[in-house]
gemmi code that builds the backbone of each chain (N, CA, C; Angstrom):
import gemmi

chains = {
    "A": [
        ("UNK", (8.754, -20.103, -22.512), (7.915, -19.261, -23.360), (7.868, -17.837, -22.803)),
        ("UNK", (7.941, -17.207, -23.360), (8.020, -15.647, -23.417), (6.796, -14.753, -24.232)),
        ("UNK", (5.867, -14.040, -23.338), (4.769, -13.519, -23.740), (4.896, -12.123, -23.469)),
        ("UNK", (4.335, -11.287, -24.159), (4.237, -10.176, -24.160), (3.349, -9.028, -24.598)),
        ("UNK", (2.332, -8.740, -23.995), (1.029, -7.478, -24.401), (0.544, -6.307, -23.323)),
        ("UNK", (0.610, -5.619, -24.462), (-0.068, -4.262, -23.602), (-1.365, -4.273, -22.675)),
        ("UNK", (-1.725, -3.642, -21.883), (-3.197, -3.777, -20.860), (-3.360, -2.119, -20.857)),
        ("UNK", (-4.624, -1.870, -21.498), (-4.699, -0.842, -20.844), (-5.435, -0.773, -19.277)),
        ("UNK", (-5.125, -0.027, -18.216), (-5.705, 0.418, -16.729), (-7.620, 0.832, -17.130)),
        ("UNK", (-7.937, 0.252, -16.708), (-9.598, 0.727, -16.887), (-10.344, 0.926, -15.151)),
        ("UNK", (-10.136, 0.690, -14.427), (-10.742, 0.746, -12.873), (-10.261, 2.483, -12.605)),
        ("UNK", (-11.293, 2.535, -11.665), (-11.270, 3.891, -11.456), (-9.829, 4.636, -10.938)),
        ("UNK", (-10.018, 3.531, -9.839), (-8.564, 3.918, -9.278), (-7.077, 3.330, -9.485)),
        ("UNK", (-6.613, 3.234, -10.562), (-5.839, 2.255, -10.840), (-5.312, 1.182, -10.246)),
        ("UNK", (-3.988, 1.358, -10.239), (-3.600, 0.310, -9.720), (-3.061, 0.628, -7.983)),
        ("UNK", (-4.083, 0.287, -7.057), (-3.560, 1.108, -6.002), (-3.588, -0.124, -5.099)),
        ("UNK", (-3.434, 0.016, -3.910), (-2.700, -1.138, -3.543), (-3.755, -2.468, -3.094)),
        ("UNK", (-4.608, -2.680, -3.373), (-5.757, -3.550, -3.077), (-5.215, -4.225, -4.503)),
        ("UNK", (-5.545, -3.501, -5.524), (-5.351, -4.019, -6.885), (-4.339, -4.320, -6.751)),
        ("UNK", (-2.940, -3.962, -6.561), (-2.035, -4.538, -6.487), (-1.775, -5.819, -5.842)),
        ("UNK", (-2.138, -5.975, -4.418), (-2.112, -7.260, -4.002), (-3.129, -8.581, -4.612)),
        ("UNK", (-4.004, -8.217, -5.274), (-4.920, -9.121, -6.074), (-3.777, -9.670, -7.413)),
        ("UNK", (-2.664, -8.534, -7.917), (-2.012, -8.954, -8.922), (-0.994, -10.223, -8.221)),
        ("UNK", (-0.345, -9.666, -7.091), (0.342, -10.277, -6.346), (0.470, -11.776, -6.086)),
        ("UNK", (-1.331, -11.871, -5.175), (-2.024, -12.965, -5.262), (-1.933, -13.923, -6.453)),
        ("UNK", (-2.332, -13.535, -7.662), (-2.329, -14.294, -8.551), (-0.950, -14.425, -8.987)),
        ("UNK", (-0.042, -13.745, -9.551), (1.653, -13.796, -9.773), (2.308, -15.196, -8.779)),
        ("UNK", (1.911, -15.075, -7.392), (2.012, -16.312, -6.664), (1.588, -17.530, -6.848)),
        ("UNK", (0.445, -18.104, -7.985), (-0.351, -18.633, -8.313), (0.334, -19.352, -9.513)),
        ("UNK", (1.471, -18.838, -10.302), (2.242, -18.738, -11.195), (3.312, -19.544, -11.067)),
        ("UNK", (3.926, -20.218, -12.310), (5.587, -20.254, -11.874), (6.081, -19.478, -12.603)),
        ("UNK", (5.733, -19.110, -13.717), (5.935, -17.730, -14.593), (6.140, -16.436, -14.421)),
        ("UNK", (7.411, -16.048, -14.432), (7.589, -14.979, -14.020), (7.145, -13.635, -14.560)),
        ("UNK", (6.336, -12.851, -13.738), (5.288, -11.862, -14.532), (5.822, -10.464, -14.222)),
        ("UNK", (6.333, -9.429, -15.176), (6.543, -8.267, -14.885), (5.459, -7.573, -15.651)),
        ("UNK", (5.159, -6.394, -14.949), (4.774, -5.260, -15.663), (5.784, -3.844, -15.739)),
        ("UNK", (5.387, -3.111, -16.822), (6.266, -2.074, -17.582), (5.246, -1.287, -18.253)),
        ("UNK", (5.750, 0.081, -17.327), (4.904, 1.452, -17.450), (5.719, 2.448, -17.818)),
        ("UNK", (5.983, 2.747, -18.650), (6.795, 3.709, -19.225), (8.249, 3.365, -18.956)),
        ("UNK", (9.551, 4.162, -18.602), (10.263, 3.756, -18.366), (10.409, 2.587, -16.771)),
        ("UNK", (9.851, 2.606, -16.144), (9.723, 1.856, -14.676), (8.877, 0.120, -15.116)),
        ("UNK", (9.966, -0.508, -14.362), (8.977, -1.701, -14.266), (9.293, -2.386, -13.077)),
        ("UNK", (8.008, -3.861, -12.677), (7.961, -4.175, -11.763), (7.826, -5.684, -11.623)),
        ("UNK", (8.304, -6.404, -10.837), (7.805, -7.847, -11.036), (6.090, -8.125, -9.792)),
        ("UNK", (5.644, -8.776, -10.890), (4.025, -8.690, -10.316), (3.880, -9.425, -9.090)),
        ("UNK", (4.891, -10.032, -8.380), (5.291, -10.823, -7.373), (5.362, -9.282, -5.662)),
        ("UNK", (5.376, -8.598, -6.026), (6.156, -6.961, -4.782), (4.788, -6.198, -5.368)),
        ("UNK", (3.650, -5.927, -3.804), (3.046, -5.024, -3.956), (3.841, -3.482, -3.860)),
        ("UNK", (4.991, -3.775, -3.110), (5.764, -2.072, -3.300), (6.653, -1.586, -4.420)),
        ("UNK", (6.663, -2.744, -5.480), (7.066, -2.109, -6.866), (5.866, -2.033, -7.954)),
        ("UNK", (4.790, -2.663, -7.689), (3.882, -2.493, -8.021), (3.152, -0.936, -8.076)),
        ("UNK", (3.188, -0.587, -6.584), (2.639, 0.652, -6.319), (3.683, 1.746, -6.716)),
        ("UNK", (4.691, 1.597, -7.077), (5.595, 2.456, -7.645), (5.382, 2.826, -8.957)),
        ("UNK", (4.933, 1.768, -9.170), (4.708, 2.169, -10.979), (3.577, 3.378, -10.980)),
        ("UNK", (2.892, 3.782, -10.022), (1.821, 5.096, -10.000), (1.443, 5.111, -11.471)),
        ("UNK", (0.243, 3.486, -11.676), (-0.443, 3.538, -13.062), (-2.030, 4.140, -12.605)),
        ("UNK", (-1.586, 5.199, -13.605), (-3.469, 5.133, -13.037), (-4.468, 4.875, -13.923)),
        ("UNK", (-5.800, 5.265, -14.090), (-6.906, 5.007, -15.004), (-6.156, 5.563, -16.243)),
        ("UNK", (-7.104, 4.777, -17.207), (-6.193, 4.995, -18.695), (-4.834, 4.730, -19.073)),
        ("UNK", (-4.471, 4.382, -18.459), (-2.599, 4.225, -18.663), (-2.540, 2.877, -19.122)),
        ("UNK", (-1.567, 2.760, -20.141), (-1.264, 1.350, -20.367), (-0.107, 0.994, -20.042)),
        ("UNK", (0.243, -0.525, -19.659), (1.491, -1.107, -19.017), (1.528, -1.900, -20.112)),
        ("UNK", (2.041, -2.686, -19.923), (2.759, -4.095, -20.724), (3.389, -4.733, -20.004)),
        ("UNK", (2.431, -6.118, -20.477), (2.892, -7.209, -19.386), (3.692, -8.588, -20.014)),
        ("UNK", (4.555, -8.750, -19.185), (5.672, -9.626, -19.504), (5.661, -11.078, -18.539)),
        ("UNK", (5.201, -12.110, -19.651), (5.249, -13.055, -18.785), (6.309, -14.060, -19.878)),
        ("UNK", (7.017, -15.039, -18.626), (8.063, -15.678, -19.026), (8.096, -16.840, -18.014)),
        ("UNK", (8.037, -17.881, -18.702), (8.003, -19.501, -17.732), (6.983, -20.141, -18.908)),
        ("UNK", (6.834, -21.237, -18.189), (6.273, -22.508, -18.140), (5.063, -22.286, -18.375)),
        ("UNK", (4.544, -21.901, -17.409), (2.719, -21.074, -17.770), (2.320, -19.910, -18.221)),
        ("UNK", (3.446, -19.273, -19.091), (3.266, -18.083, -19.125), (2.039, -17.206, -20.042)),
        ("UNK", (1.362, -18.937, -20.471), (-0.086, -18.297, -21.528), (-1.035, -18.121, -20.529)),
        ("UNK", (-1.257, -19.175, -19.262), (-2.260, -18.565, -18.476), (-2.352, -17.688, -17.459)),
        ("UNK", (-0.865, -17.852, -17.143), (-0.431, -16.505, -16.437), (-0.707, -15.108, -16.841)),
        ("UNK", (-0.462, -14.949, -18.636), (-1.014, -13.737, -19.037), (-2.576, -13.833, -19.111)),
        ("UNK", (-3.551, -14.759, -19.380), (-4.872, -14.785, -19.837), (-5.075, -14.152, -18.192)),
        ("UNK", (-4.884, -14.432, -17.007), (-5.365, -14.304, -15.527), (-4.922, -12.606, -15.537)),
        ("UNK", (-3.608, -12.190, -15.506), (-3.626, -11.113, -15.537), (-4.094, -10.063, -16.653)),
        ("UNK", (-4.269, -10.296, -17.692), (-4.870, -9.533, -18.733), (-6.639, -9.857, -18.069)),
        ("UNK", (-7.505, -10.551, -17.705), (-8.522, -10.213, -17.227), (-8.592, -9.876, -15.808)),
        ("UNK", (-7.467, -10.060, -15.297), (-7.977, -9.519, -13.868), (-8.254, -7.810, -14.346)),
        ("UNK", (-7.097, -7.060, -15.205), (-6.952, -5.696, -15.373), (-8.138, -5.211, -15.884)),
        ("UNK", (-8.348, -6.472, -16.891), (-9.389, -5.949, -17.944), (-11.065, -5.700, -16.970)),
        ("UNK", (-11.207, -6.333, -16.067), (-11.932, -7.093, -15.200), (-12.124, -5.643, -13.937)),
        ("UNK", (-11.384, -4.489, -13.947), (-11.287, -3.484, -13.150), (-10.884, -4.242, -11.618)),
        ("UNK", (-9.896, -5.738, -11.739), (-9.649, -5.887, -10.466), (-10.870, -6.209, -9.674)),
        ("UNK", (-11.613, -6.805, -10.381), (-13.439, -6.948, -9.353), (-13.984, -5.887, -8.879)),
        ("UNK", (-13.414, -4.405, -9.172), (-14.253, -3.257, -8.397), (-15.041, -2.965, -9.323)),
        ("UNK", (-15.931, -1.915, -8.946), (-16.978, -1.664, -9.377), (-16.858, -0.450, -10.641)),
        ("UNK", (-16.010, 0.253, -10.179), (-16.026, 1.323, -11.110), (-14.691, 1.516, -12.102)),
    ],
    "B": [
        ("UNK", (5.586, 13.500, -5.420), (5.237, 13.767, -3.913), (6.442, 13.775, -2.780)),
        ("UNK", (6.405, 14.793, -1.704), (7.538, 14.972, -0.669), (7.017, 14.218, 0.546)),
        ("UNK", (7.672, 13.421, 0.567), (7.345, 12.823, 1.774), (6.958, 13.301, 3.086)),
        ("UNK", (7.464, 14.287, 3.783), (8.107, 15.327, 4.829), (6.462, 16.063, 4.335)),
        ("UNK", (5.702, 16.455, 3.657), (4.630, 16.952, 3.563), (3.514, 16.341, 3.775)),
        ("UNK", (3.455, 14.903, 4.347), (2.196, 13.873, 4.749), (2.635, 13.416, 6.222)),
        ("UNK", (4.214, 13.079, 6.719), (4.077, 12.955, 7.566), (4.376, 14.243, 8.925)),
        ("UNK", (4.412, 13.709, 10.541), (4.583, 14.786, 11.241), (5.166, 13.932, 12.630)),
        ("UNK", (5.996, 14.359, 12.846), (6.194, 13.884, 14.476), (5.392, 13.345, 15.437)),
        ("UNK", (3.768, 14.459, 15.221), (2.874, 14.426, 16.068), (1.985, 13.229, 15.809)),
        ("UNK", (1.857, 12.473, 14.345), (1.328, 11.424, 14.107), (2.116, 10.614, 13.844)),
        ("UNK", (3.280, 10.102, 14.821), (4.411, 9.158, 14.865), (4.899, 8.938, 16.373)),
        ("UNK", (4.575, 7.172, 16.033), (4.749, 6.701, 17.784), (5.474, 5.526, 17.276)),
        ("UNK", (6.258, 5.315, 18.120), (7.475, 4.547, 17.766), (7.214, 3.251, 19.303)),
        ("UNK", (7.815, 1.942, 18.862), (7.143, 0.995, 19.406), (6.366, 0.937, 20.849)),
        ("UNK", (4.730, 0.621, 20.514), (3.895, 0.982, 21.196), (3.946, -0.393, 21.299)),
        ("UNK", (3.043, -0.604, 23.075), (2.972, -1.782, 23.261), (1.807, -2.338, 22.564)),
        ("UNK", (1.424, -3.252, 22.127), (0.446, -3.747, 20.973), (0.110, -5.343, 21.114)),
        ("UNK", (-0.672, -5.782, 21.252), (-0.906, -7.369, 20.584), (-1.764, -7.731, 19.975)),
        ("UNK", (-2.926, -6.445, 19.208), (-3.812, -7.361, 18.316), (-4.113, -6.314, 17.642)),
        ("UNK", (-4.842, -6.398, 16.543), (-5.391, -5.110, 14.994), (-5.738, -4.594, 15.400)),
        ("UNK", (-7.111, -4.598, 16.191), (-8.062, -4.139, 16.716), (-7.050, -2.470, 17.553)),
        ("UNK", (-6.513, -3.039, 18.333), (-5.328, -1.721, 18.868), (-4.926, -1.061, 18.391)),
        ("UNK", (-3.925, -1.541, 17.240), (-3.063, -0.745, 16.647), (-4.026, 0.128, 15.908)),
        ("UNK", (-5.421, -0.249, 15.468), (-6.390, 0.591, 14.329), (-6.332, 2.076, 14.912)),
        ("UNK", (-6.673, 1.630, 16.750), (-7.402, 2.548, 17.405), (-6.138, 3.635, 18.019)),
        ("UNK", (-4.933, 3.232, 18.074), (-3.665, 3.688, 17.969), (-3.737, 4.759, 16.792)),
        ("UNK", (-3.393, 4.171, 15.881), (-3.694, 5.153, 14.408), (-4.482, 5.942, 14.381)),
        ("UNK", (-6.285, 5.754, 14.927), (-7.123, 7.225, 14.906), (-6.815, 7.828, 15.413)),
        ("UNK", (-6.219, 7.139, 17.042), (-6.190, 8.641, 18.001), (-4.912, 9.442, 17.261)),
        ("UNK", (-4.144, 9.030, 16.902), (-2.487, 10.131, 16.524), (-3.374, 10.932, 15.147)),
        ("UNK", (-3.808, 10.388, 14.653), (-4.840, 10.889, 13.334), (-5.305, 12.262, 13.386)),
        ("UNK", (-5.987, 11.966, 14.431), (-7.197, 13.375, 14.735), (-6.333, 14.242, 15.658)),
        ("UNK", (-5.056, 14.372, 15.873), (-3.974, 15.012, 16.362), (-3.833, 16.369, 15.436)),
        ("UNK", (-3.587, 17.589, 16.008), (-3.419, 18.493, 15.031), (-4.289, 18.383, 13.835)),
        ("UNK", (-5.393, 18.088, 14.256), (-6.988, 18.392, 12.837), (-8.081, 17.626, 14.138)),
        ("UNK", (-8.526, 18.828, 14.560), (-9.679, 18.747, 15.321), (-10.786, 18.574, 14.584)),
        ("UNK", (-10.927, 18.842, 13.371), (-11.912, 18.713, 12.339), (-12.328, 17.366, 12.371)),
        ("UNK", (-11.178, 16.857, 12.753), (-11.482, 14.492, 12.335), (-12.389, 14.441, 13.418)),
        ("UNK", (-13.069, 12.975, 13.272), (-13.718, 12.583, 13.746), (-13.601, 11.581, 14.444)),
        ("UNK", (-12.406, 10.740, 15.038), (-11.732, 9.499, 15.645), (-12.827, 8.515, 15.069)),
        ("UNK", (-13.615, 8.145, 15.403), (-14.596, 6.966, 15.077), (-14.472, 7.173, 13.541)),
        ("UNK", (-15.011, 8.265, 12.568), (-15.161, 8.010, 11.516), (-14.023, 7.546, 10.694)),
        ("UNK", (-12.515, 8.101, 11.298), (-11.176, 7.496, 10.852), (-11.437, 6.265, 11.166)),
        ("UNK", (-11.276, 5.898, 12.222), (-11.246, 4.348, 13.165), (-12.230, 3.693, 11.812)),
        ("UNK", (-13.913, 3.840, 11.423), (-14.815, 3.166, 10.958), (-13.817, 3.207, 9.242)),
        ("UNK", (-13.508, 4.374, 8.738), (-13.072, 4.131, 7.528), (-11.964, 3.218, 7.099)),
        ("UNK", (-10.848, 3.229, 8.461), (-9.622, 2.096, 8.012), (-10.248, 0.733, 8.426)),
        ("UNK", (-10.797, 0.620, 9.186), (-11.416, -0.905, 9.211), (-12.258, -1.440, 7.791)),
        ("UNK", (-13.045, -0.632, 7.646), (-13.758, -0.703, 6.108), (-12.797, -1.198, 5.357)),
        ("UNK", (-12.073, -0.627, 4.819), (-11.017, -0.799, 4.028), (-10.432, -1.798, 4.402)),
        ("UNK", (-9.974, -2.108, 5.446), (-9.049, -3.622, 5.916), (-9.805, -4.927, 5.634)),
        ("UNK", (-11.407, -4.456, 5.719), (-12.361, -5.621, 5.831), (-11.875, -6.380, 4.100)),
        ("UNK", (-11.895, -5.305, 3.588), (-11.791, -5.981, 2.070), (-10.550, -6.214, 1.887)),
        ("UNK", (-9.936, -6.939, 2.834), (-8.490, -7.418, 2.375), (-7.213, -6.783, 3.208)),
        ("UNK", (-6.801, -7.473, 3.623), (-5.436, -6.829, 4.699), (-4.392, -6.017, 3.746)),
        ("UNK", (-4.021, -4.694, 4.515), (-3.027, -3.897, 3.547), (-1.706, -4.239, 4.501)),
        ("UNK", (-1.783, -5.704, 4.910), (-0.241, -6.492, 5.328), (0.266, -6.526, 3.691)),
        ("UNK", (1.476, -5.689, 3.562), (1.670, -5.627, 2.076), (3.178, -6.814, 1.895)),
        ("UNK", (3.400, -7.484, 3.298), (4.705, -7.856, 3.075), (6.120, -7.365, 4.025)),
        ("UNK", (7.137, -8.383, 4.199), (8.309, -7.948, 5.027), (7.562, -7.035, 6.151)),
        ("UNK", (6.940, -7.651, 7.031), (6.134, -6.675, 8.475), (5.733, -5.457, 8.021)),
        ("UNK", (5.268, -5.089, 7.003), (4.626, -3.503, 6.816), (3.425, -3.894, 6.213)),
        ("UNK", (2.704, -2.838, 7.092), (1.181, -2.275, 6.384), (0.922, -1.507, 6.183)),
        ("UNK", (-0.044, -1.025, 5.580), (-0.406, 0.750, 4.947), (-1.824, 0.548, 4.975)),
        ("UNK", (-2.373, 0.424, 6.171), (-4.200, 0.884, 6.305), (-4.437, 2.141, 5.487)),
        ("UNK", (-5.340, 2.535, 5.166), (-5.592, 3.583, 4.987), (-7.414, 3.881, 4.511)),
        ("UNK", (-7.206, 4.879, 4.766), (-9.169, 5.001, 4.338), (-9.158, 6.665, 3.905)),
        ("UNK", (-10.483, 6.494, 2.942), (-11.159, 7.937, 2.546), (-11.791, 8.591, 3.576)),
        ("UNK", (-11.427, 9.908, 3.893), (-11.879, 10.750, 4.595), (-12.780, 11.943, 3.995)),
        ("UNK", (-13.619, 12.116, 4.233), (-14.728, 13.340, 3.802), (-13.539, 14.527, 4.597)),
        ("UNK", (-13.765, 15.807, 4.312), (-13.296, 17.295, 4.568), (-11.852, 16.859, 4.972)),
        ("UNK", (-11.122, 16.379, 4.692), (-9.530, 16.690, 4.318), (-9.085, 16.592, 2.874)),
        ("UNK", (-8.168, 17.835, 3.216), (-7.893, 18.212, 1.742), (-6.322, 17.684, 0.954)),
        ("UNK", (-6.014, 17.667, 1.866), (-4.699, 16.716, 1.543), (-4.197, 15.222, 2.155)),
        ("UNK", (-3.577, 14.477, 1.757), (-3.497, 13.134, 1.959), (-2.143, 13.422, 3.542)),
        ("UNK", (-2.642, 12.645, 4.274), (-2.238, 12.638, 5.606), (-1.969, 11.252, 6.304)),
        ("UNK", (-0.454, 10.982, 6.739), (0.065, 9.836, 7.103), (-0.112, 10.156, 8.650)),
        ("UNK", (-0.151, 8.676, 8.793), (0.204, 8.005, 10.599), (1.157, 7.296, 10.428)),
        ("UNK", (2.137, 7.376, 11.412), (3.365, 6.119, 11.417), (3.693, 5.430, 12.488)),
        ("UNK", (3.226, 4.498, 13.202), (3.429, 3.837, 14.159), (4.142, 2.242, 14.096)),
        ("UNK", (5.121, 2.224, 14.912), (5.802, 0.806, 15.116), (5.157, 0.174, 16.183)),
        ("UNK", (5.371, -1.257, 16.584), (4.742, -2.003, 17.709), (5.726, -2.987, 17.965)),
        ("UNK", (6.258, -2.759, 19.196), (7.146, -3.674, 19.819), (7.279, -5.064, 19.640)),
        ("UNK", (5.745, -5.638, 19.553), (5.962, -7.203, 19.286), (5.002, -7.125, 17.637)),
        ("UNK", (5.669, -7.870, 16.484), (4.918, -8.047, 15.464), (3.389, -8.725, 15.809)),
        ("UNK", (2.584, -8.212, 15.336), (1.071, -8.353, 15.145), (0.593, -8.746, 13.908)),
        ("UNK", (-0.293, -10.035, 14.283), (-0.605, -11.072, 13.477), (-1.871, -10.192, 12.356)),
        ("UNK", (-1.610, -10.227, 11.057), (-1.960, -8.983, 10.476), (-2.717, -9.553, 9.060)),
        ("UNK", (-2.404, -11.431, 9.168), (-3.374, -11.608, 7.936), (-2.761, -11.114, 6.516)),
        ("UNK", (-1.273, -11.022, 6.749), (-0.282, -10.652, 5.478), (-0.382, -11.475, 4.234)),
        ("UNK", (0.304, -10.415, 3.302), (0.283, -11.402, 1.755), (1.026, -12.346, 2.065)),
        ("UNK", (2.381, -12.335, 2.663), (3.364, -13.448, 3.163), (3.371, -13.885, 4.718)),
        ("UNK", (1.856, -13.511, 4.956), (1.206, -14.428, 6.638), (2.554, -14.256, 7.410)),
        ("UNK", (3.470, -13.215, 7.310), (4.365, -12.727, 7.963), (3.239, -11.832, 9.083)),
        ("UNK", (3.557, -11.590, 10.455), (3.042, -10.610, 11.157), (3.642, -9.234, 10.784)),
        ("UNK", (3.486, -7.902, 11.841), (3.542, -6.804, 11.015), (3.848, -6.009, 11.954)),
        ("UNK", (5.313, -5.037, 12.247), (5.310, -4.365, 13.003), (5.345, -3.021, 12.544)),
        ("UNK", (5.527, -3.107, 11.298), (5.757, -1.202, 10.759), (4.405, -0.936, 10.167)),
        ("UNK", (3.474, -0.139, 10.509), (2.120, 0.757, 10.409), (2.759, 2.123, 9.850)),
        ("UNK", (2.216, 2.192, 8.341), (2.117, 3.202, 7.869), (1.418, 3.556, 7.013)),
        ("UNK", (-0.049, 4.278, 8.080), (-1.580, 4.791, 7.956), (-1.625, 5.871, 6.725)),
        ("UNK", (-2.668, 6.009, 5.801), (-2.327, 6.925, 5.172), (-4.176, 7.423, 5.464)),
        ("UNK", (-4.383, 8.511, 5.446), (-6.003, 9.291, 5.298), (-5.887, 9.873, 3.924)),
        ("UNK", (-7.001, 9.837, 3.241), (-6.805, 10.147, 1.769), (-7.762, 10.898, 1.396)),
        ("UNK", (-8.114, 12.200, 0.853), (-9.319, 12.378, 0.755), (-10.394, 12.087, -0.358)),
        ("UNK", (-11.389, 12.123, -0.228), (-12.662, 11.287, -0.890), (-12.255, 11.660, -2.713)),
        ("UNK", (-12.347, 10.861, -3.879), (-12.388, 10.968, -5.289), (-11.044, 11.904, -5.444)),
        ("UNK", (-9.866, 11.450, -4.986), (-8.654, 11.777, -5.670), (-7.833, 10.456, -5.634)),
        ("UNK", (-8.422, 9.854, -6.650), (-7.830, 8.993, -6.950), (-5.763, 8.856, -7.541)),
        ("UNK", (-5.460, 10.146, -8.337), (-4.503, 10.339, -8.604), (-3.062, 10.696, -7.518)),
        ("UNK", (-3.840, 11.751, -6.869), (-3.256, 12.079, -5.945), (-2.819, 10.382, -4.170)),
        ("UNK", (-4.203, 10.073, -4.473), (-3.941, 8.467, -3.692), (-2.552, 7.705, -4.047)),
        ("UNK", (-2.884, 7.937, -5.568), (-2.090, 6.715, -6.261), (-0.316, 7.716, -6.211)),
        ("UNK", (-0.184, 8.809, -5.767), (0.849, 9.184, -6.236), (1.579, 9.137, -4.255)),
        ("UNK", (0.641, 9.046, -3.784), (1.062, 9.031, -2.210), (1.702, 7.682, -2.297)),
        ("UNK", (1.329, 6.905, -3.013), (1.244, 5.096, -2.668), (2.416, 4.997, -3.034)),
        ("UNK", (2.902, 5.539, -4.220), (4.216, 5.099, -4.903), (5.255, 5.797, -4.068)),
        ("UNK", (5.478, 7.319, -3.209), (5.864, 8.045, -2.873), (6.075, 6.620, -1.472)),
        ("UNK", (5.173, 6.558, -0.907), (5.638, 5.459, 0.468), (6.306, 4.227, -0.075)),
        ("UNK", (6.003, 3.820, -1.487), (6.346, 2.457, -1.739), (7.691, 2.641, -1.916)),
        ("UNK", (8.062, 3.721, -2.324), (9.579, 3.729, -2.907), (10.398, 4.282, -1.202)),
        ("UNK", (10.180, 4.465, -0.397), (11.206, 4.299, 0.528), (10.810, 2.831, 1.180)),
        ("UNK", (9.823, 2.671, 1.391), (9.559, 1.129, 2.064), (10.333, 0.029, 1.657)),
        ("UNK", (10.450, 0.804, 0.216), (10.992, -0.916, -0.951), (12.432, -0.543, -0.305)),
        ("UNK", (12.949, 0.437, 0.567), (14.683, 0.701, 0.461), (14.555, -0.217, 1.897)),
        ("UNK", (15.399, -1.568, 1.789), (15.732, -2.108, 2.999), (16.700, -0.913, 4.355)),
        ("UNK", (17.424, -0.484, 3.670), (18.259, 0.436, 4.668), (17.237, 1.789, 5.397)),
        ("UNK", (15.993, 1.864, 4.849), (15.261, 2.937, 5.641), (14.141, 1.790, 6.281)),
        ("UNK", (13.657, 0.303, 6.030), (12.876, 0.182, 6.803), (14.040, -0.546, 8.426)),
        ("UNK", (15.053, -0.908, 8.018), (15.760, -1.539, 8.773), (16.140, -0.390, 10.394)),
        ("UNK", (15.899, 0.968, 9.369), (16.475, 2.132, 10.564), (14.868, 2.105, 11.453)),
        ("UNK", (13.837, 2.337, 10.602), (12.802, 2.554, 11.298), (12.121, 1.598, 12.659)),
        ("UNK", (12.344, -0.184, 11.552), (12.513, -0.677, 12.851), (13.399, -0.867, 14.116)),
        ("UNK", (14.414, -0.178, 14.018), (15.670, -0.110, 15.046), (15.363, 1.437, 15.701)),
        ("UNK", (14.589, 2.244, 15.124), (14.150, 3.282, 15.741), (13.923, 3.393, 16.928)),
        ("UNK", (14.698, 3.850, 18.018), (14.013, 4.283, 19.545), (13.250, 5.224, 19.991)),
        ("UNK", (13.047, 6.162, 18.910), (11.748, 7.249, 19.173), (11.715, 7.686, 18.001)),
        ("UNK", (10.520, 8.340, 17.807), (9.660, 8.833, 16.933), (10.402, 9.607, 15.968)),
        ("UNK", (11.622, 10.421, 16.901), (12.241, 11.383, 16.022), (13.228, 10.130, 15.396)),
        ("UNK", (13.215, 9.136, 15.341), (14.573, 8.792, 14.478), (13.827, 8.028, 13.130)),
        ("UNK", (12.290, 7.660, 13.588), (11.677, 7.312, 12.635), (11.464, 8.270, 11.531)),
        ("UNK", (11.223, 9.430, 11.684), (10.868, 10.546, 11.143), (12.312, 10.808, 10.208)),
        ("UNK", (13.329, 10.956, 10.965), (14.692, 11.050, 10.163), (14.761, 9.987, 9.403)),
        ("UNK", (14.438, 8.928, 9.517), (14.735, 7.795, 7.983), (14.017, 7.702, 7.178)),
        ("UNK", (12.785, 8.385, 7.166), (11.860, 8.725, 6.248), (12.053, 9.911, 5.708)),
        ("UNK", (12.821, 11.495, 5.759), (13.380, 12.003, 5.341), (14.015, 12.145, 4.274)),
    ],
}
model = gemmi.Model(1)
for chain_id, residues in chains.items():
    chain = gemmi.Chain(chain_id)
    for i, (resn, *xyz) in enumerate(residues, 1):
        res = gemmi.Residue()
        res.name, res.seqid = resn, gemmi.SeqId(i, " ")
        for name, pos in zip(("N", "CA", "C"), xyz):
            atom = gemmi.Atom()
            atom.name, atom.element = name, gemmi.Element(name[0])
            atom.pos, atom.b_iso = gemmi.Position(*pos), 0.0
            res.add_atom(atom)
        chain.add_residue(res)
    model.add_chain(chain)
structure = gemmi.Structure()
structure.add_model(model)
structure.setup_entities()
C-alpha cells in the first residue's frame, strides 16, 4: 500500500533535529517505508541527517510518503506527531 | 549557509583523550568561550546539557551535534571535537560517538538554527568527509574536510 499527504510544519521551530529524531524514532517503529518531500529535496524518515537537510521550517508543507505493509498507521503516527508540534510547546 | 563561517581552528580539537559525556560537554565549553570572552563557560556547559537532557543529539554513525541557545551571540557558532575512544552517548543507533559537532545558536532564530542544521547535515551525510575527519591527526586536517 502506498499512501500519500501533505503536513503542514506548525511547531515553532520546525523540523530541527530533536524533531527529527522523534520522526526517526517512530519511522523505526515501522516496516513501512516513510519518506518526506519538501519541495524539490526529499528524505527517508529513517536519517536524522536527511531529515535536517530538508531545512523545513514553521509553515512549510512536506508531503509524506508512506509505502509498506503499515503504511496507514505509519502515516496516522507521523501526520500527528507533525500535527502534534512534535510534543513541544510552541 | 558557508560552513568556513561557524567553524574555526581555535574551536577544533582533534582526538582528545575522553571516556564519558560529562567530559567531552566540558571539552566543548572550554574551546567555546575561546575567542568570545563575552561566553560564559558554565552557562554554555548548563545550556548543552539542558538540551541533551531532553534527548541525546547521538544522531547516528558516531556523530553528535549538542548544541544549546545562547543569550548575546549573534551568530550561530560551531565546536568540533573528535575523541580517541568512542563514548557511550545514548545514540539513536546505541552506536557510541566519536565525532562532536557542537553548535551555539542564538536565542529565537529559529530559521537561521534550522539553516545551520541542514548546512552540517549535508557534509556529515558525505561518508568521504566524515571518514577524513575521523582519520584526522590534527585539527587542521579536520578543518580541511569540512571545507
Amino acid at each position: 500500500m502506498k499512501l500519500e499527504r501533505p503536513v503542514t510544519i506548525v511547531n515553532k521551530l520546525g523540523l530541527h533535529a530533536r524533531a527529527a529524531t522523534k520522526l526517526v524514532e517512530l519511522a523505526n517503529m515501522h516496516t513501512a517505508e516513510i519518506t518526506l518531500v519538501h519541495g524539490d529535496n526529499e528524505a527517508p524518515a529513517n536519517s536524522v541527517l536527511a531529515l535536517m537537510m530538508l531545512e523545513s521550517s514553521q509553515g512549510k508543507t512536506v508531503n509524506i510518503i508512506c509505502e509498506g505493509k503499515d503504511a496507514e498507521s505509519a502515516m496516522a503516527a507521523v501526520v500527528s506527531l507533525i500535527e502534534n508540534k512534535f510534543n513541544e510547546d510552541e | 549557509m558557508i560552513i568556513s563561517d561557524i567553524i574555526s581552528l581555535d574551536r577544533t580539537q582533534c582526538s582528545v583523550e575522553c571516556h564519558s559525556k560529562k567530559k567531552i560537554f566540558e571539552i566543548i565549553s572550554e574551546l567555546a568561550i575561546k575567542q568570545n570572552p563575552s561566553l560564559n563557560q558554565v552557562d554554555v556547559l548548563n545550556s548543552l546539557l539542558c538540551r541533551e537532557r531532553m534527548g541525546s543529539t547521538g544522531i547516528g554513525n558516531g556523530i553528535a551535534i549538542p548544541h544549546g541557545r545562547i543569550d548575546g551571540i549573534s551568530n550561530v557558532t560551531a565546536i568540533i571535537v573528535t575523541s580517541d575512544h568512542a563514548i557511550d552517548f545514548d545514540a539513536i543507533d546505541n552506536q557510541p560517538v566519536d565525532i562532536f559537532f557542537a553548535l551555539l545558536v542564538p536565542k529565537e532564530q529559529a530559521e537561521s538554527h534550522l539553516r545551520a542544521l541542514a548546512g552540517i547535515a549535508k557534509k556529515l551525510s558525505n561518508k568521504d568527509i566524515v571518514k577524513a575527519i575521523r582519520n584526522a591527526e590534527n585539527k587542521n586536517e579536520i578543518v580541511a574536510a569540512l571545507a
